[in-house]
C-alpha positions as CSV (number, residue, x, y, z in Angstrom):
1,X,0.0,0.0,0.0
2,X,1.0,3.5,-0.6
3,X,-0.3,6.0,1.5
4,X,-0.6,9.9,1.1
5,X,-1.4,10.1,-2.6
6,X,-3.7,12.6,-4.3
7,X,-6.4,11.5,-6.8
8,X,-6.9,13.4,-9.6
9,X,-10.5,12.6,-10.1
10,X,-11.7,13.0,-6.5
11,X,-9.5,14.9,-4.8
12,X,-9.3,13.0,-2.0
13,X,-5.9,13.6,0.2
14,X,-4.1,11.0,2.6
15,X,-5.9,8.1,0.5
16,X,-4.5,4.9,0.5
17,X,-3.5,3.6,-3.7
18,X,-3.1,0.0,-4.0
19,X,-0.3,-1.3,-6.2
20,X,-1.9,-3.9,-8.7
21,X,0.8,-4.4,-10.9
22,X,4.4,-3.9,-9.7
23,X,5.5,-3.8,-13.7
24,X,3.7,-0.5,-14.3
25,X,2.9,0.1,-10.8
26,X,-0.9,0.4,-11.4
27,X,-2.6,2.1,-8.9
28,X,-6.3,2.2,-7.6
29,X,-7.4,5.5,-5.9
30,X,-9.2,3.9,-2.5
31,X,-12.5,6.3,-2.4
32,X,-13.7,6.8,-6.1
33,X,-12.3,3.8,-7.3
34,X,-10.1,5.5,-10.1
35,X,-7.2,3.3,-11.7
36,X,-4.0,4.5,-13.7
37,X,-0.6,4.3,-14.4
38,X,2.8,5.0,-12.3
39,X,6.4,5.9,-13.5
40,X,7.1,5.3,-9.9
41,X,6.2,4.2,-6.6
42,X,7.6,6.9,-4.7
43,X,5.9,10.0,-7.8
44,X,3.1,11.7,-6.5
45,X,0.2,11.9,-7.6
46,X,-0.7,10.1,-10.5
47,X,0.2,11.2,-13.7
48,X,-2.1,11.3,-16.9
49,X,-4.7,8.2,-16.0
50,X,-4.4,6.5,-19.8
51,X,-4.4,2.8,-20.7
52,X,-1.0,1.1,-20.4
53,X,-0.6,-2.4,-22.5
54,X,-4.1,-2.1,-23.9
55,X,-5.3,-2.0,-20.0
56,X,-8.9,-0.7,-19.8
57,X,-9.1,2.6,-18.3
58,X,-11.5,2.3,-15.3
59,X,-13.4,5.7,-14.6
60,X,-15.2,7.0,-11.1
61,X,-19.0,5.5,-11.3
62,X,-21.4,8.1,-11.2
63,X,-25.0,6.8,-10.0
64,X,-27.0,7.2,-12.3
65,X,-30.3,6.3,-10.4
66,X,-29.1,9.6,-8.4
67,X,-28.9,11.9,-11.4
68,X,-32.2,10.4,-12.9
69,X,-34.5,11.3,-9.6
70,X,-33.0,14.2,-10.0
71,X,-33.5,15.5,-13.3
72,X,-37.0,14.0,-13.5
73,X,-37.5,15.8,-10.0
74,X,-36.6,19.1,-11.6
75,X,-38.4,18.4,-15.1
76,X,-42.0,18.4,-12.6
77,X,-41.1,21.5,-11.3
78,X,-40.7,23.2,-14.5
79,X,-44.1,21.0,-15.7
80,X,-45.8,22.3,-13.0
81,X,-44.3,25.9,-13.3
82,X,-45.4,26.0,-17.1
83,X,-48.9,24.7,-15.9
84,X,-49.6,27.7,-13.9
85,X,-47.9,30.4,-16.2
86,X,-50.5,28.3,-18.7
87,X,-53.4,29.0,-16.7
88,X,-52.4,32.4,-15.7
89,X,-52.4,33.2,-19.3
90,X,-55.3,31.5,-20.3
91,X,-57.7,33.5,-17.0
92,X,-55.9,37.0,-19.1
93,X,-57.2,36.2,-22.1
94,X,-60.4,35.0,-21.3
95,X,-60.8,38.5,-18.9
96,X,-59.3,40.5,-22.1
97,X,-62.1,39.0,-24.1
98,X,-64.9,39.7,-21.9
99,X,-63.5,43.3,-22.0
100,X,-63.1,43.7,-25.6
101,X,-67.1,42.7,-26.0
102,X,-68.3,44.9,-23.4
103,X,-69.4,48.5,-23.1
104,X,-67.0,50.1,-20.2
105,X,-70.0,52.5,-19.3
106,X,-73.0,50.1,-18.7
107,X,-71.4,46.4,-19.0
108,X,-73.6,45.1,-21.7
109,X,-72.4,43.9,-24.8
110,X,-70.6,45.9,-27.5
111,X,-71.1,46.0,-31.6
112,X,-67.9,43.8,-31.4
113,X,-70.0,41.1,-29.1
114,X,-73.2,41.4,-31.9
115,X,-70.9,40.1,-34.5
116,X,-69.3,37.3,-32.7
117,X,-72.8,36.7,-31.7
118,X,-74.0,36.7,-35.2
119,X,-71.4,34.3,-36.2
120,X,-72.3,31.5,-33.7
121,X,-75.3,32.0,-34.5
122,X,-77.4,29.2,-36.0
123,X,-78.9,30.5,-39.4
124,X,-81.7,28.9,-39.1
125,X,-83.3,30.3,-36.1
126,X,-85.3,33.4,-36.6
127,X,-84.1,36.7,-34.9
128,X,-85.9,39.5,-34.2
129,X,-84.4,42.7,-33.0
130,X,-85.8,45.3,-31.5
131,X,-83.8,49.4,-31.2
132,X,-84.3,50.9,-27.9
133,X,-83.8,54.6,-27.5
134,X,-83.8,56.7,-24.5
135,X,-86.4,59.7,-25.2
136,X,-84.8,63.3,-24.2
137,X,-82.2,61.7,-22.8
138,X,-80.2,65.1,-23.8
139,X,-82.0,66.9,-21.5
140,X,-80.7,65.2,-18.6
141,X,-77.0,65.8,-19.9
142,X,-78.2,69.1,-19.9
143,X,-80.0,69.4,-16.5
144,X,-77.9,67.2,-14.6
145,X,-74.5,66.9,-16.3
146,X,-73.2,64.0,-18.2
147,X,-72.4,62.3,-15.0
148,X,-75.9,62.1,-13.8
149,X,-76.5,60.5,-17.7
150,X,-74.3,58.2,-17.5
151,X,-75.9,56.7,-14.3
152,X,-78.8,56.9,-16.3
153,X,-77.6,54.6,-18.9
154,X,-76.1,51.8,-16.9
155,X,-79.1,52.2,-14.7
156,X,-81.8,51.2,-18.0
157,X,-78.9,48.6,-19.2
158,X,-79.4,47.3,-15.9
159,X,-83.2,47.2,-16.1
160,X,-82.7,45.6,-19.6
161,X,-80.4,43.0,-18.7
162,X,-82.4,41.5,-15.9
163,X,-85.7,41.4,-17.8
164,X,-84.5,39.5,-21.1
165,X,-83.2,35.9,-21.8
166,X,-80.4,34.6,-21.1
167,X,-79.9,33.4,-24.9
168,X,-81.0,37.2,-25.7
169,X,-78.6,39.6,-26.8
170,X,-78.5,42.9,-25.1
171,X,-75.9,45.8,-26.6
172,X,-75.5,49.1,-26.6
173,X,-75.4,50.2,-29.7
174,X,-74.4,53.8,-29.2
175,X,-74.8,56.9,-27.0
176,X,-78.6,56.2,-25.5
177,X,-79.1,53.7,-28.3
178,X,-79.7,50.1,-27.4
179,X,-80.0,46.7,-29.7
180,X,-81.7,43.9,-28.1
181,X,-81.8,40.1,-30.2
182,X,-84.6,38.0,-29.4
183,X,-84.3,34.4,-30.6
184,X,-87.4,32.8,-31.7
185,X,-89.8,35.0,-31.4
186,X,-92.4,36.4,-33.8
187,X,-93.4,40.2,-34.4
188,X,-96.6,39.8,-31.8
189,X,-94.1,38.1,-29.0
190,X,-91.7,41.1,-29.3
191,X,-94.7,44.1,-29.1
192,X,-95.4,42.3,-26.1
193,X,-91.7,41.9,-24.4
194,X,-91.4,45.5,-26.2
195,X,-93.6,46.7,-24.3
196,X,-93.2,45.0,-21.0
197,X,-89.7,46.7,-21.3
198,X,-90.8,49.8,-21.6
199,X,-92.8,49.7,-18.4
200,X,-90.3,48.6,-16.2
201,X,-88.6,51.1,-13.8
């Protein structure tokens, strides 16, 4: 045995280096396992670790069950990270959608809303639309300031939206101007909801 050697591949000081073959003096490093060559007994460390005579050269074993749990450890994390920034992204665009159909002032749908609406639309289903307009609705712009009128409109947009249908489609078409879609129904059906409408406070 030779005692106080440094391995090259470890690192390890005040190993012990086993002498397998007093020709070439072939050493093996006593932690990692590492095997190589000699000029001399007395030499330290090793120089160059190469095949001598056609000898394999035997390197440290790395575990490689260790370094597989460990990169399929990490690839979850970066799964699960993508997953969330996924979702996070998907919630934006579906909120940026929502806001892109929908009149800021009074929350019901836009023009851009009545043509996605129109293209999902079956064609075969009869529509009938009916305009809604505010009578001397300037006069409260100019009574009360545009404030008051704008509480005026989301107040009637209010009023609309909890008295048609669900598959209805309620929008504001522009300034006091409304456009409400009715599916299915014939001219007497909307005089009658028309009407009904117009009574509600």
């Amino acid at each position: 045995m030779i005692d106080n050697q440094t391995c090259p591949y470890c690192q390890q000081d005040a190993l012990s280096v086993e002498v397998l073959d007093q020709r070439f003096h072939f050493v093996e490093c006593g932690h990692c396992g590492a095997r190589g060559p000699r000029v001399s007994i007395s030499e330290k460390p090793f120089f160059g670790f190469e095949a001598v005579d056609d000898l394999p050269i035997v390197r440290p074993v790395i575990n490689e069950t260790v370094t597989s749990s460990s990169l399929i450890e990490k690839n979850k994390c970066l799964e699960e990270i993508i997953k969330e920034r996924t979702h996070a992204l998907q919630k934006a665009n579906h909120e940026l959608r929502q806001l892109a159909y929908q009149d800021p002032l009074t929350g019901v749908g836009n023009r851009l809303m009545l043509d996605a609406w129109l293209t999902c639309k079956n064609p075969k289903l009869p529509i009938t639309v009916m305009m809604i307009d505010l009578d001397h609705f300037k006069l409260i712009n100019d009574r009360f300031g545009h404030k008051m009128g704008d509480e005026a409109l989301a107040a009637v947009a209010k009023c609309l939206s909890n008295n048609t249908r669900k598959d209805d489609l309620l929008i504001r078409w522009g300034g006091e101007e409304f456009l409400l879609l009715l599916k299915d129904v014939d001219s007497e059906q909307a005089c009658r909801i028309a009407e009904s409408l117009r009574q509600k406070n």
